[in-house]
KEFI-148462 format. One record per atom (N, C-alpha, C, O): residue in one letter; x, y negated, z. Coordinates in steps of 0.02 Angstrom, whole numbers, padded with zeros to 5 digits, always signed. Last residue first. Layout:
N
aXYZ...
// end
This chain:
201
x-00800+00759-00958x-00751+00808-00950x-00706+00813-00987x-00663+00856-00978x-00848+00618-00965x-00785+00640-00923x-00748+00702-00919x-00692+00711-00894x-00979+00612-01016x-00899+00606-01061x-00851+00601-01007x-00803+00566-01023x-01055+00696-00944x-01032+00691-00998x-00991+00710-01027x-00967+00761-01052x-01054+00622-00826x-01034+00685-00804x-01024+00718-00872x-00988+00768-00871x-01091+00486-00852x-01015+00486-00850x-01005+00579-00834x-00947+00599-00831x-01208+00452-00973x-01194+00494-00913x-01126+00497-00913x-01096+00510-00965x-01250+00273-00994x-01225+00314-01008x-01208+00371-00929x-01200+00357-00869x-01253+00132-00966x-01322+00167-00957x-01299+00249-00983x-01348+00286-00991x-01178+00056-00904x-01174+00071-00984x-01228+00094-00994x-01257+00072-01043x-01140+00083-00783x-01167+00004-00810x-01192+00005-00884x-01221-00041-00914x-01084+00196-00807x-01160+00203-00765x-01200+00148-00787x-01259+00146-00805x-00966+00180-00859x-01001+00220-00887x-01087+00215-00859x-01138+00230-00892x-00892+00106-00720x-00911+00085-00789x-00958+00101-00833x-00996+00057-00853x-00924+00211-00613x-00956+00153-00633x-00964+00114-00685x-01018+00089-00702x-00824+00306-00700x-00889+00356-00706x-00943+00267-00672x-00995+00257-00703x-00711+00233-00697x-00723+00261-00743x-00804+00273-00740x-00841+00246-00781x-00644+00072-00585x-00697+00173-00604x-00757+00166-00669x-00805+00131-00685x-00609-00043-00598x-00588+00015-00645x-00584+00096-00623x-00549+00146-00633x-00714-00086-00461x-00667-00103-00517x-00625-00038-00558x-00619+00016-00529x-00836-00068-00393x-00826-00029-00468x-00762-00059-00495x-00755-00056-00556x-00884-00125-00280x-00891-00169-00342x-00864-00106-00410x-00880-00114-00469x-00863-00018-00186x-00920-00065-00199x-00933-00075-00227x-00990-00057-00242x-00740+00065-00226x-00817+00104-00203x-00871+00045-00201x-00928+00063-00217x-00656-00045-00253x-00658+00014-00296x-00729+00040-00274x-00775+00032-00314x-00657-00147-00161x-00666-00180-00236x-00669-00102-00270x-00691-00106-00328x-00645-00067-00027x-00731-00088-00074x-00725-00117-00126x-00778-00124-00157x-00517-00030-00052x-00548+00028-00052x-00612-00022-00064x-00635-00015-00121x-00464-00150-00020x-00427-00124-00085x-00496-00079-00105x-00525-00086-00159x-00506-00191+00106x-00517-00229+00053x-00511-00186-00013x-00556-00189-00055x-00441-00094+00162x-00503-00067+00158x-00532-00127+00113x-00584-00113+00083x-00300-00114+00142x-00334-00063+00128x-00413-00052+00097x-00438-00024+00048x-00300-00226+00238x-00293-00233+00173x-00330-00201+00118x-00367-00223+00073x-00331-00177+00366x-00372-00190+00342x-00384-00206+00266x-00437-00204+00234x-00221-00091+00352x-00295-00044+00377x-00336-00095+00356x-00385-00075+00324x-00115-00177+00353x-00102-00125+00316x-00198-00102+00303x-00227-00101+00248x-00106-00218+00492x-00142-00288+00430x-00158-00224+00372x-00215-00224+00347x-00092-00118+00566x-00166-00134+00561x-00173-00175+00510x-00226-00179+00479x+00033-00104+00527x-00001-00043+00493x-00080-00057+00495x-00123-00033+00458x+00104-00198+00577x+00085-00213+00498x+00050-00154+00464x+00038-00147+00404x+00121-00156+00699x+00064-00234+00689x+00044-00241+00616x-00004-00271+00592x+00219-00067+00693x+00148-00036+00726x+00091-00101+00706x+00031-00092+00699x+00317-00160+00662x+00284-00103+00590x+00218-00083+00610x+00169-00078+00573x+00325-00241+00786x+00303-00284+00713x+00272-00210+00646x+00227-00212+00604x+00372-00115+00847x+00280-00138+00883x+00261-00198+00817x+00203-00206+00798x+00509-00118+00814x+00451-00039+00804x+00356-00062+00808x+00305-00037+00784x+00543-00218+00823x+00536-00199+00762x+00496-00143+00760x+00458-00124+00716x+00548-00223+00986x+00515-00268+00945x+00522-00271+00877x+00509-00327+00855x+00641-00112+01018x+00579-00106+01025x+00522-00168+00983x+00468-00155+00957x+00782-00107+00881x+00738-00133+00922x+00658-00118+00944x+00615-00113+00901x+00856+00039+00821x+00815-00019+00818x+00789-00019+00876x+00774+00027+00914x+00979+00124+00857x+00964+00079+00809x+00925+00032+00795x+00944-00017+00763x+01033+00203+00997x+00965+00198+00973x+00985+00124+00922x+01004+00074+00951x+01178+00200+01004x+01147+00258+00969x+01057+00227+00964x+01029+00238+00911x+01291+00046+00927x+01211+00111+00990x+01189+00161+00954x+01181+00167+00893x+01338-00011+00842x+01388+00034+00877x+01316+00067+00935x+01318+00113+00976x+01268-00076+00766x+01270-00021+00744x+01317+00026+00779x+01333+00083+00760x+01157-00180+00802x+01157-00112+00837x+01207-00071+00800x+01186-00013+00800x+01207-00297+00726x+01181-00302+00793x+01175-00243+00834x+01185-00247+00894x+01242-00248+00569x+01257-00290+00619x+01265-00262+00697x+01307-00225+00723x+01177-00123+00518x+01252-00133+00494x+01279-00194+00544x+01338-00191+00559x+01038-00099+00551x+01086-00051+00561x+01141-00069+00557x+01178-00035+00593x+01007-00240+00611x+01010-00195+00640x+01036-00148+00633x+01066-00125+00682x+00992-00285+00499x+01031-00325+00520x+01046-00272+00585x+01104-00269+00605x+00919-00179+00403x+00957-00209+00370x+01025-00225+00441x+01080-00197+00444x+00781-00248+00471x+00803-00181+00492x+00890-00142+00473x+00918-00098+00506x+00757-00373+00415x+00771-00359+00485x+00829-00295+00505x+00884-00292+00533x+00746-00328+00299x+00811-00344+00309x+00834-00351+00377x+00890-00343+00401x+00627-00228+00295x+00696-00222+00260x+00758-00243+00293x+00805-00208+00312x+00547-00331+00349x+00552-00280+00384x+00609-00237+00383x+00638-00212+00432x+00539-00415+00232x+00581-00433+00294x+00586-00405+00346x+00617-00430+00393x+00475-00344+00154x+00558-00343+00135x+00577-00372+00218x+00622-00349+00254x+00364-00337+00235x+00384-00257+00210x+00467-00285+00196x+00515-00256+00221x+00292-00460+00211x+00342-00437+00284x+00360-00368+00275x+00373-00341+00329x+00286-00479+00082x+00332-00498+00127x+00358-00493+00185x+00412-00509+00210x+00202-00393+00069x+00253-00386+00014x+00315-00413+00071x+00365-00386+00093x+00092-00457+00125x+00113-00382+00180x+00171-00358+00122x+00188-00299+00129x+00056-00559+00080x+00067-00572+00117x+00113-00493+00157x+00152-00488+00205x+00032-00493-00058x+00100-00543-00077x+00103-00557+00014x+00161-00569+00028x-00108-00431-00023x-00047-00397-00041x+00024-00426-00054x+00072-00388-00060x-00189-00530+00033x-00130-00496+00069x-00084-00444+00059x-00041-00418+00096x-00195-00608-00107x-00164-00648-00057x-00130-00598+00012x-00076-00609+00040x-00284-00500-00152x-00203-00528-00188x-00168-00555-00121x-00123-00526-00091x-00378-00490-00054x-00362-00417-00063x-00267-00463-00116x-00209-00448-00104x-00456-00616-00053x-00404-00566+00008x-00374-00535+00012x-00337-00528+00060x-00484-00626-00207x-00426-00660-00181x-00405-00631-00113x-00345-00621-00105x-00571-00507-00208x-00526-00502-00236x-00463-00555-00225x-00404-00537-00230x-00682-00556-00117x-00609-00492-00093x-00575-00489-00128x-00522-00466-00105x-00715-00650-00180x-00684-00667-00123x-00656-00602-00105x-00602-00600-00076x-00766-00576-00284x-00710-00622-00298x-00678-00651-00224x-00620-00670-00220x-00887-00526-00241x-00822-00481-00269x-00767-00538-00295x-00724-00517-00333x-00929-00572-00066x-00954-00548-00138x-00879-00524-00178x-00828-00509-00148x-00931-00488+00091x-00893-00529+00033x-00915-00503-00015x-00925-00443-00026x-00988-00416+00203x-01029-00476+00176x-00995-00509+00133x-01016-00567+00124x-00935-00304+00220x-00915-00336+00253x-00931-00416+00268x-00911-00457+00309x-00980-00242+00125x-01009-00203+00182x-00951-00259+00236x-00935-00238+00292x-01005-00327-00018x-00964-00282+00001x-00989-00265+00112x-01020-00308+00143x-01127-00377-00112x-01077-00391-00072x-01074-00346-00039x-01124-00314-00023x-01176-00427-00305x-01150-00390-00240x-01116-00397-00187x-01062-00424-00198x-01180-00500-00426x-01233-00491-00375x-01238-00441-00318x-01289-00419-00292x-01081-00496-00506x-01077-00537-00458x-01124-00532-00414x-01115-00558-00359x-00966-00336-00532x-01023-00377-00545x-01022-00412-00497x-00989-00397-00447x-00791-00372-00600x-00836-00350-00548x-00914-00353-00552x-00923-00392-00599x-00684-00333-00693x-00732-00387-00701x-00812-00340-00662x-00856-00302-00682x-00497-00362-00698x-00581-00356-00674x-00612-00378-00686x-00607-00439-00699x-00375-00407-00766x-00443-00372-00801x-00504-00322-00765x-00538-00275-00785x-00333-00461-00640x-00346-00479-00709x-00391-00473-00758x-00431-00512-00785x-00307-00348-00565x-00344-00398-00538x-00372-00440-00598x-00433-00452-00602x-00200-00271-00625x-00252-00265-00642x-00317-00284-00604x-00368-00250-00607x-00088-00388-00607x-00116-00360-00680x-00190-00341-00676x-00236-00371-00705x-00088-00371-00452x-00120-00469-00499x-00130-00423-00561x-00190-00414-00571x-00049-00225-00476x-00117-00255-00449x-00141-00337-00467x-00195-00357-00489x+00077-00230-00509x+00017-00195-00529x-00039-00228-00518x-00072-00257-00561x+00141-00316-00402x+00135-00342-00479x+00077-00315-00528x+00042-00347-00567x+00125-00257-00281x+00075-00325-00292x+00080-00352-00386x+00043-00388-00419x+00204-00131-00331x+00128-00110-00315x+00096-00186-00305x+00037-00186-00322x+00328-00169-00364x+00289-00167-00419x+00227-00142-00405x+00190-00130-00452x+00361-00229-00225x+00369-00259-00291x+00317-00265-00339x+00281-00312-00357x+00357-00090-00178x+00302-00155-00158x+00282-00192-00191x+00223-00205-00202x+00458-00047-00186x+00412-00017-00249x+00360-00042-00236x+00310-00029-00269x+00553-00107-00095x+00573-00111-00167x+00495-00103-00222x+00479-00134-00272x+00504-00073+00024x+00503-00138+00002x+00542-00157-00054x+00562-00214-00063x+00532+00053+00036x+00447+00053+00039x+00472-00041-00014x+00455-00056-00072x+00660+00084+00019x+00616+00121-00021x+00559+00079-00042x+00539+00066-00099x+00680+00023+00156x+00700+00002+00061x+00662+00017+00017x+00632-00021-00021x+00617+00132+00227x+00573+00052+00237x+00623+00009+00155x+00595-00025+00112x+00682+00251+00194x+00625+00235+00162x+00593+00170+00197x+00532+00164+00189x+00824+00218+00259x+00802+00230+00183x+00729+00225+00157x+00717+00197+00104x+00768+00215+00363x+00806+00157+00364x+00801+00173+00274x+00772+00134+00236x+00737+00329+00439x+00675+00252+00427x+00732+00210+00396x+00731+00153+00421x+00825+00417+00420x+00756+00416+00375x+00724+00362+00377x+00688+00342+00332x+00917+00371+00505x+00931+00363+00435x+00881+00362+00398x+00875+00324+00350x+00862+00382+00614x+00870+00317+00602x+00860+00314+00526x+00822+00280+00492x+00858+00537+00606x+00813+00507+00620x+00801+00425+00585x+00756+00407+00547x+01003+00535+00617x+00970+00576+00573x+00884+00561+00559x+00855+00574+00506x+01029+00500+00753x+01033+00465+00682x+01024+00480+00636x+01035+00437+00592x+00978+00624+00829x+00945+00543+00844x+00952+00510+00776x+00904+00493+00742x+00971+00760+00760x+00995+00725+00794x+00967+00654+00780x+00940+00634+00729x+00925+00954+00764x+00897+00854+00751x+00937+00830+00790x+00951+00856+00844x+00883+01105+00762x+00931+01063+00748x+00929+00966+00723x+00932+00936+00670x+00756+01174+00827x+00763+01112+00777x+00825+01071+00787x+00825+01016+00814x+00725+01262+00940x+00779+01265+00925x+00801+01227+00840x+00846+01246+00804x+00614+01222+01038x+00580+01245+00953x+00669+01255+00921x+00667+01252+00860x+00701+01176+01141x+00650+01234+01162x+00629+01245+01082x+00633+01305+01073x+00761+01058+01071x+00809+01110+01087x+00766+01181+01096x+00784+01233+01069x+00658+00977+01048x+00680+00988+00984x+00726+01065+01015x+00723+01118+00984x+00625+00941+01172x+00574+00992+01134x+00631+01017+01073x+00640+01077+01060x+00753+00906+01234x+00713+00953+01246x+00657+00992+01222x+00641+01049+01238x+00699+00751+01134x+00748+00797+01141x+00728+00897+01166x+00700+00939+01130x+00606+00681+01181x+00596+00730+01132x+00635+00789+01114x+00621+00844+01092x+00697+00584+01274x+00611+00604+01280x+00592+00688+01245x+00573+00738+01275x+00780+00531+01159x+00794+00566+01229x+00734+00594+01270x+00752+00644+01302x+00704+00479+01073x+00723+00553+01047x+00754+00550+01128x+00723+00597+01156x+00616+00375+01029x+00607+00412+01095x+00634+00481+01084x+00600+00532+01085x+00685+00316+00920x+00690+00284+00981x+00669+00317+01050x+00688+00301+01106x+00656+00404+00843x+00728+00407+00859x+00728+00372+00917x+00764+00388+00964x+00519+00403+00822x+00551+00454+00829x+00626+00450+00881x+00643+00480+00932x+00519+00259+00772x+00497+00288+00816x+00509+00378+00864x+00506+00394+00923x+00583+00303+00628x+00620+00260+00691x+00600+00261+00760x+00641+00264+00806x+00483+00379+00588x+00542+00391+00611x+00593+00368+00647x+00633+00396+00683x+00387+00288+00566x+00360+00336+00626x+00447+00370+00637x+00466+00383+00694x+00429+00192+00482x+00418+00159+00554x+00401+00218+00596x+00399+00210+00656x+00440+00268+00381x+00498+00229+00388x+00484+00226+00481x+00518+00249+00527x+00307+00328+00360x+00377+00369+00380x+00419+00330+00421x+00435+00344+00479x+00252+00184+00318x+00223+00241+00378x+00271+00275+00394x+00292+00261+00450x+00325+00170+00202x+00338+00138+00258x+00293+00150+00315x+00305+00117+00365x+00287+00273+00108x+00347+00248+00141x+00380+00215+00192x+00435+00222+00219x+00146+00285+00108x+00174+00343+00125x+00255+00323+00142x+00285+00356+00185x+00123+00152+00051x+00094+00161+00127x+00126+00222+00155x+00139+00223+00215x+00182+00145-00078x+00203+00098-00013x+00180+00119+00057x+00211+00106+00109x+00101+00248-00142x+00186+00266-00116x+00196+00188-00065x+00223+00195-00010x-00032+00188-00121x-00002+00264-00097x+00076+00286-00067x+00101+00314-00018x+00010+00104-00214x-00008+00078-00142x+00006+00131-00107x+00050+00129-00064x+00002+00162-00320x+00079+00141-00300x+00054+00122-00255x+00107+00111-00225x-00100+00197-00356x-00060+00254-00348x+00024+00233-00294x+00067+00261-00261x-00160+00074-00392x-00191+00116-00323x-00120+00184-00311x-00104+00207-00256x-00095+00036-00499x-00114+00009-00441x-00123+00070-00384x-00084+00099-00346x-00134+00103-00610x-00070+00121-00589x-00073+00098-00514x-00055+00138-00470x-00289+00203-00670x-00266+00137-00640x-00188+00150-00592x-00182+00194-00550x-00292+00278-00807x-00281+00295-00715x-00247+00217-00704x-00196+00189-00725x-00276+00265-00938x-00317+00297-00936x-00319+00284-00869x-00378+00267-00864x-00235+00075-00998x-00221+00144-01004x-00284+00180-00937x-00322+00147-00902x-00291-00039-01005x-00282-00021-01071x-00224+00043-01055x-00178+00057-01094x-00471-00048-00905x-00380-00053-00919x-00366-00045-00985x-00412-00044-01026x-00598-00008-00896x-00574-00096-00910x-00501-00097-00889x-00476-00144-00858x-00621+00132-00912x-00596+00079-00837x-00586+00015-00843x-00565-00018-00796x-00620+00119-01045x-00678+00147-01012x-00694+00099-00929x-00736+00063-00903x-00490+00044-01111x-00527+00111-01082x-00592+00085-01069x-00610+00028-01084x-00449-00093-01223x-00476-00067-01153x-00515-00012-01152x-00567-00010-01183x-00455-00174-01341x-00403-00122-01319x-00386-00066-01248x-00342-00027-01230x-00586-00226-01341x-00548-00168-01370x-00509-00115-01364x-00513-00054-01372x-00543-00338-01260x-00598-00283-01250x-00610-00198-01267x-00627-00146-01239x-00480-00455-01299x-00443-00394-01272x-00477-00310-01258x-00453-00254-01250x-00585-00526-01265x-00515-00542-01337x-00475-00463-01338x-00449-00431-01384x-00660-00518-01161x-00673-00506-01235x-00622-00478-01310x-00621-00444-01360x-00578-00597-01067x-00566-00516-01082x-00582-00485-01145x-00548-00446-01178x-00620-00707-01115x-00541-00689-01111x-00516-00632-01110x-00464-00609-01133x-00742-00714-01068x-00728-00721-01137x-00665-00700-01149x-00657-00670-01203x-00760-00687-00928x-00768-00634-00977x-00726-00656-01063x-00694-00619-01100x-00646-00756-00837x-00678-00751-00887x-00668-00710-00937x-00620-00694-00972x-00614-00666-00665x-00581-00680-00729x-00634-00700-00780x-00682-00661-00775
// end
């Protein structure tokens, strides 16, 4: 982003180069990854509940198969509703980064080329999260809904495929924060020449 543009705005900016205290971003990646991890391990669940069964009866865990479905089926919505606002967060506070340039990340990217990998696969894994949605969508109320197992083996192995794009996304997400410093507090403060053990308490 140009500095000068931030300038304008400089002011009104924390410490973190936000204009509030905890970057919202990262928190909501949390709830996308904690949703649609469930979503896909429960369906998984359900799909090998004749398998599992017998355990559930020997630990005397009242469970049934669709009870199962139901959990992946509410939280993959879940996940591809608040997706939404975890790639919207993020172009925001992609915005008001301002990385240093004389660094590269443990993968050999300087800080603007992860920062476009890191947008580009968050709008790329936005989209297969809803169309994981609707897939899944066509499956409960269409195509399966008179079976007891609900989803397809080839929807369970596309969520198992979007947990690695997921791992690497991630770890884009994770060196623009531990590499480059984007809106940490106690890096900001360091660039400053200032002690962040300080003024952080």
């Amino acid at each position: 982003m140009n500095l000068d543009l931030i300038d304008q705005v400089s002011e009104q900016l924390g410490v973190n180069g936000l204009p509030y205290a905890v970057p919202i971003h990262p928190n909501l990646v949390h709830l996308t990854l904690g949703l649609f991890i469930v979503a896909i391990a429960f369906d998984i669940v359900g799909v090998l509940f004749p398998l599992e069964k017998p355990v559930f009866k020997f630990l005397a865990i009242p469970a049934t198969r669709s009870s199962f479905f139901d959990v992946g089926w509410y939280n993959i919505v879940a996940a591809a509703v608040i997706t939404f606002f975890t790639v919207a967060t993020g172009f925001y506070e992609i915005l008001l980064a301002t990385p240093p340039v004389d660094v590269e990340s443990a993968w050999g990217l300087q800080a603007m080329e992860t920062l476009l990998w890191h947008g580009v696969g968050g709008v790329a894994l936005l989209l297969f999260i809803v169309g994981m949605a609707i897939w899944r969508g066509f499956q409960r109320f269409l195509w399966r809904k008179d079976r007891s197992q609900q989803v397809q083996w080839s929807y369970v192995l596309a969520g198992l495929g979007i947990f690695a794009l997921m791992f690497v996304h991630g770890t884009l997400g994770a060196q623009l924060a531990a590499e480059f410093g984007v809106h940490i507090s106690a890096d900001r403060l360091l660039q400053m020449g200032e002690n962040p053990n300080l003024l952080l308490k």
